[in-house]
MDTraj code that builds the backbone (N, CA, C; nanometers):
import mdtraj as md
import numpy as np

residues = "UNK UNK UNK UNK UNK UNK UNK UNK UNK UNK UNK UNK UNK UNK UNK UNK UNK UNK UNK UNK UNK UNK UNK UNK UNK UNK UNK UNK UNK UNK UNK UNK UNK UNK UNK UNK UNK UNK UNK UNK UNK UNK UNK UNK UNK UNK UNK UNK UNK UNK UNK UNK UNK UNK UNK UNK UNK UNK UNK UNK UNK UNK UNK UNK UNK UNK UNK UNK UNK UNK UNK UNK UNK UNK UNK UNK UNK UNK UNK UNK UNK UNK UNK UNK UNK UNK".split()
xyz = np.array([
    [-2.8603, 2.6194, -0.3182],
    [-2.8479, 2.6209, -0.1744],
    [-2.7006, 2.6351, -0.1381],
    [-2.6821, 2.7294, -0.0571],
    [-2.5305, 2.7478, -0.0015],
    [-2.4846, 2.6520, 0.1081],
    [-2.3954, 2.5620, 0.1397],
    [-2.3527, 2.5311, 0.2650],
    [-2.2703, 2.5928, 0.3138],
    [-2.2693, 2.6149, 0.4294],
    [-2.1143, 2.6745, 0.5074],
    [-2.0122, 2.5923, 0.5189],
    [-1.9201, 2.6511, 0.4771],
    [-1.8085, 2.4684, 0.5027],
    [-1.8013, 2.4328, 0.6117],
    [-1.8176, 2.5029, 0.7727],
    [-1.8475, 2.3939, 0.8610],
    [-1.9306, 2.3186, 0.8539],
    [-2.0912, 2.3317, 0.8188],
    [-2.1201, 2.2318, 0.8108],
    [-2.0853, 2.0770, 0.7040],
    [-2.0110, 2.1591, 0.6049],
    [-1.9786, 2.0448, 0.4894],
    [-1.8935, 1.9553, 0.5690],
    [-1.7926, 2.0474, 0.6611],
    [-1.6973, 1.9761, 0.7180],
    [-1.7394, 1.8387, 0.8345],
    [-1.8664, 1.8969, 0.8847],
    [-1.9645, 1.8204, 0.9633],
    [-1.9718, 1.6890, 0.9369],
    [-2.0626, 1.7337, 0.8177],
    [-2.1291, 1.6636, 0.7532],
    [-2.0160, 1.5418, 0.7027],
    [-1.9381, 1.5771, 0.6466],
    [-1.8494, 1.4624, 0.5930],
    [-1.7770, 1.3947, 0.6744],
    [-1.7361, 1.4526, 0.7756],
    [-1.7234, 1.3897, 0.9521],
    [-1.7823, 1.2677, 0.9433],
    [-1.9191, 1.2508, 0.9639],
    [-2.0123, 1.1954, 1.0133],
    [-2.0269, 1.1188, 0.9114],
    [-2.0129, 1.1229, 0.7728],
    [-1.9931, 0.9888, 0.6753],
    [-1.9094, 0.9483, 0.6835],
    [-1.8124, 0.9704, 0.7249],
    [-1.6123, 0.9050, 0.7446],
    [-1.6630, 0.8030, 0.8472],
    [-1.6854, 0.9091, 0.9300],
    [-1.6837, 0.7975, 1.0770],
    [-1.7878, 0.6620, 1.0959],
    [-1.9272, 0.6871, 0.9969],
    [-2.0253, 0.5703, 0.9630],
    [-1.9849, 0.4550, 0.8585],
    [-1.8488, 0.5611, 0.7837],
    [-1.7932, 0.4451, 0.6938],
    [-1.6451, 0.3396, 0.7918],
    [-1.6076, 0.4282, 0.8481],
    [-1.5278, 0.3300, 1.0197],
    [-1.5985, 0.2403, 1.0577],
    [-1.7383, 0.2377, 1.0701],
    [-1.8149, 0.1585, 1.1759],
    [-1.8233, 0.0194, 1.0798],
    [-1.8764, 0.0713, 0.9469],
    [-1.9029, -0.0139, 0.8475],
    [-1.7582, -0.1257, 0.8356],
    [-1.6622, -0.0618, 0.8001],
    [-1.4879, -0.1463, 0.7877],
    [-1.5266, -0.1894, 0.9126],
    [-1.5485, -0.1652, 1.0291],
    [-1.4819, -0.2388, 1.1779],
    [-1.5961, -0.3743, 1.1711],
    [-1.6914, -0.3560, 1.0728],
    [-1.8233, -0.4734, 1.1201],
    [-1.7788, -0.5972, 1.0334],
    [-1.7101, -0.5438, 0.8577],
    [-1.7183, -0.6203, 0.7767],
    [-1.5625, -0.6866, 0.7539],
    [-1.4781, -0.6034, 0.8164],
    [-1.3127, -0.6805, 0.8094],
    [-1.3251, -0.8402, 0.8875],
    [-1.3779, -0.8362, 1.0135],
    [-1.3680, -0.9592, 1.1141],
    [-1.4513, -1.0504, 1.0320],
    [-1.5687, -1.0076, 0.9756],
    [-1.6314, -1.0890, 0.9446],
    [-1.6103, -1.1980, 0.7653],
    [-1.4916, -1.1336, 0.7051],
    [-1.4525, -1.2238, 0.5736],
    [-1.3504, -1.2853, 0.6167],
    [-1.3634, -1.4160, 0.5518],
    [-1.2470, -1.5184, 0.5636],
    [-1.1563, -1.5253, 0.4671],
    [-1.1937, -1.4364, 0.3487],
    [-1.0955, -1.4062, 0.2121],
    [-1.0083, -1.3129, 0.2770],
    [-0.8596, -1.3726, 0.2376],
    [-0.7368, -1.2474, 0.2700],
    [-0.7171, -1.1928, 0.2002],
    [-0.7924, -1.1674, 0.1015],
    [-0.7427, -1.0443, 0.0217],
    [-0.8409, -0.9556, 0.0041],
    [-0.9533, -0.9719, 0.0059],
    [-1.0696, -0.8817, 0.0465],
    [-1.0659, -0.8082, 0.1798],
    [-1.0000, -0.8949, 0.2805],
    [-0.9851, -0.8618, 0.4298],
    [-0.8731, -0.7206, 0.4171],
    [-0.7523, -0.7715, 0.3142],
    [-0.6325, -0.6766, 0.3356],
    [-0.7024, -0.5989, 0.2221],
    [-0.7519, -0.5549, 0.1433],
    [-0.8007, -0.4292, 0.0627],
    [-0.9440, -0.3621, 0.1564],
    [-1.0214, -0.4341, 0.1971],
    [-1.0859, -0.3765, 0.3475],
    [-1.0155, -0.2739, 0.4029],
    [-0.8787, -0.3689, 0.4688],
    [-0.8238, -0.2984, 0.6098],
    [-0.7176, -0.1886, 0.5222],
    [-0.6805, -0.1557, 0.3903],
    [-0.6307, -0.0299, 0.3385],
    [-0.7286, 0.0448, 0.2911],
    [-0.8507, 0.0297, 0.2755],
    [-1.0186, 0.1325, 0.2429],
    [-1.0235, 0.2360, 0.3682],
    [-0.9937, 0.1063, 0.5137],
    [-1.0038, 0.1613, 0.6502],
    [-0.9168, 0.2773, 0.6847],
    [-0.8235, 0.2016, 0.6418],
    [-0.6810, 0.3295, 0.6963],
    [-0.7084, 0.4172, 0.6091],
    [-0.7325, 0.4372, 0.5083],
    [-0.7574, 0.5587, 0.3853],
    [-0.8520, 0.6608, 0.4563],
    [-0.9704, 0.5707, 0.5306],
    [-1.0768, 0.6665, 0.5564],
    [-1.0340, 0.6930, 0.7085],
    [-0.9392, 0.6515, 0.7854],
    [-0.8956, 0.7125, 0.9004],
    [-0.7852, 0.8102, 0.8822],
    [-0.7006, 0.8205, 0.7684],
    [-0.6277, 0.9319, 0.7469],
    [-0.7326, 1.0172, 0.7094],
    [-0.8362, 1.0228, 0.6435],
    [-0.8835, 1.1153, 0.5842],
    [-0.9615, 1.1784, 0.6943],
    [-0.9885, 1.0873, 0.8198],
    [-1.0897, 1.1674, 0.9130],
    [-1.0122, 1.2938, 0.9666],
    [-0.8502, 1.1432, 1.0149],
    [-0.7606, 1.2805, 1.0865],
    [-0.7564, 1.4059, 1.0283],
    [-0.7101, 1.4069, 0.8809],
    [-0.7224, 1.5203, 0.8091],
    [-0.8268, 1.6743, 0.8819],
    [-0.9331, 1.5977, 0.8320],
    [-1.0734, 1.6991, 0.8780],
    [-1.1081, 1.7413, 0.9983],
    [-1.0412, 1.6460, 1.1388],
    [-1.0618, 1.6475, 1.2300],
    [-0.9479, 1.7432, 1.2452],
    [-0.8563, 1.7587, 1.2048],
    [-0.7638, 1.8873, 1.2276],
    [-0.7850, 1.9925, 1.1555],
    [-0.8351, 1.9629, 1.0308],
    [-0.9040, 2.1579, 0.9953],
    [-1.0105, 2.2206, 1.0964],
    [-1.0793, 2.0882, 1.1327],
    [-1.2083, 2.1471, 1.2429],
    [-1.1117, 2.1877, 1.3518],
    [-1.0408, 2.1201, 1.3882],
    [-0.9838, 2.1988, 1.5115],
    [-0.8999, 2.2763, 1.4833],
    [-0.8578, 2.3343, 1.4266],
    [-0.7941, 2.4702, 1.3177],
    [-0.8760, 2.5807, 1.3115],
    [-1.0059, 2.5323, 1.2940],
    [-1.1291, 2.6450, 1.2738],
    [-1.2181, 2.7153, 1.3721],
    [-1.1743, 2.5905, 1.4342],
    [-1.2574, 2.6398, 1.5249],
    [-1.4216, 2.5512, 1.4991],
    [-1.4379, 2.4695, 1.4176],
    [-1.5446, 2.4192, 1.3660],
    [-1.6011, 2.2979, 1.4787],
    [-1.4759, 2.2492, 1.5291],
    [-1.5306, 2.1525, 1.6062],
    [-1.4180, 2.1884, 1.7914],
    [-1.4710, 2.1750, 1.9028],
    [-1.4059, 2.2061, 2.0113],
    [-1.4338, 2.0775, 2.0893],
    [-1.3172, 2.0078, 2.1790],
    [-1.3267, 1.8618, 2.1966],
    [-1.4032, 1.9113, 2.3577],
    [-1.4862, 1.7848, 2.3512],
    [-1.4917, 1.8141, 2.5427],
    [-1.3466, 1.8479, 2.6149],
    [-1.3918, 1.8601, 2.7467],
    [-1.2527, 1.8791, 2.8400],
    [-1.2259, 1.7384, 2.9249],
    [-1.0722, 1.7526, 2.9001],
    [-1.0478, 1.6446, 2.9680],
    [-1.1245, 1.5850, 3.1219],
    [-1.1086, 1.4090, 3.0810],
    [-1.1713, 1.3843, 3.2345],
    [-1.0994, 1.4428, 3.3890],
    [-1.0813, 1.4194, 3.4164],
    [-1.0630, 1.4450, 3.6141],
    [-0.9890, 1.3119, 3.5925],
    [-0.8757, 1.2865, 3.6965],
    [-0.8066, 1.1692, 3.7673],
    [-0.9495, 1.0884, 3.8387],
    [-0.9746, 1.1540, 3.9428],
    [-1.1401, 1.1077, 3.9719],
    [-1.2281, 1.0422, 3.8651],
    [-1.2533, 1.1024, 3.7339],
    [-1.3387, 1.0314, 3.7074],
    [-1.2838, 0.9298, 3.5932],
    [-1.1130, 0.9624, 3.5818],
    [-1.0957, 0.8275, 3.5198],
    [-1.1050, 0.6824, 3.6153],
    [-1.0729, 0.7111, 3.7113],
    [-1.0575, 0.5973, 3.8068],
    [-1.1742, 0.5389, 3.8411],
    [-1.2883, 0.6472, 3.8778],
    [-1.4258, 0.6138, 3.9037],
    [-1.4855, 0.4975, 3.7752],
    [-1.4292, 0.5247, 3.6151],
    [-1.4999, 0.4112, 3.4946],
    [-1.3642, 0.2867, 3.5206],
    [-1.2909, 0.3171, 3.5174],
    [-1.1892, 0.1913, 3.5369],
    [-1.2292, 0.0967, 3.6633],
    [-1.2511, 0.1350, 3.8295],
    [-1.2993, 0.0646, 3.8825],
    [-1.5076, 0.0175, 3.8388],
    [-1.5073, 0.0740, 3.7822],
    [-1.6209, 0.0344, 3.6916],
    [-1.6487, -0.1176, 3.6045],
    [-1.5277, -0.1172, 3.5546],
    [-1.4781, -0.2038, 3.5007],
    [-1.4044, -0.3348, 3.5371],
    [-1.3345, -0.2672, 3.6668],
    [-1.2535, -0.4033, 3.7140],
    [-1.3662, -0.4779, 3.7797],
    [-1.4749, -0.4094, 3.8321],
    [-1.5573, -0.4894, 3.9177],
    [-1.6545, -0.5518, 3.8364],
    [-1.6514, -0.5524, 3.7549],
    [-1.7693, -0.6552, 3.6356],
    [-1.6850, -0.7255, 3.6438],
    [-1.5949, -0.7541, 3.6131],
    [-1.4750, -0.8650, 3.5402],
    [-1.4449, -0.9246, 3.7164],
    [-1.4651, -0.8929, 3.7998],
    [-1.4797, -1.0217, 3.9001],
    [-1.5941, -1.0904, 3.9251],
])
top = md.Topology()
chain = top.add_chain()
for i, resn in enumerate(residues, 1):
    res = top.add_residue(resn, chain, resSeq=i)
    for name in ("N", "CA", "C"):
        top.add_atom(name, md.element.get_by_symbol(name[0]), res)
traj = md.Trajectory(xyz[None], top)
């Protein structure tokens, strides 16, 4: 079976970023500091490595970001926000 390397590039995207979620659940949760600090250098390893990919995709053309919000609609989620918190 052939892949196209965008999708490889995809694809490995999307395990980087499930392995982020994984470090962000299991760092807070050990009370060992040295498991915690070899954790939080696994993390940074796999966030350089996203940046990496996340700039060939946008090199390639493989991945295109939404467009920025509007002044409007940043303000519209921020007062979103301030008004829960009263």
């Amino acid at each position: 079976m052939h892949l196209e390397e965008k999708t490889m590039v995809a694809d490995t995207l999307s395990g980087i970023n499930g392995e982020l979620m994984r470090f962000g659940e299991m760092i807070p949760q050990t009370e060992n500091k040295e498991l915690k600090q070899t954790l939080q250098q696994f993390r940074n390893a796999c966030e350089q490595s996203q940046e990496e990919l996340y700039q060939l995709a946008r090199e390639k053309s493989y991945y295109v970001p939404a467009s920025k919000a509007t002044q409007q609609e940043v303000e519209h989620v921020k007062s979103l926000f301030t008004e829960s918190t009263h």
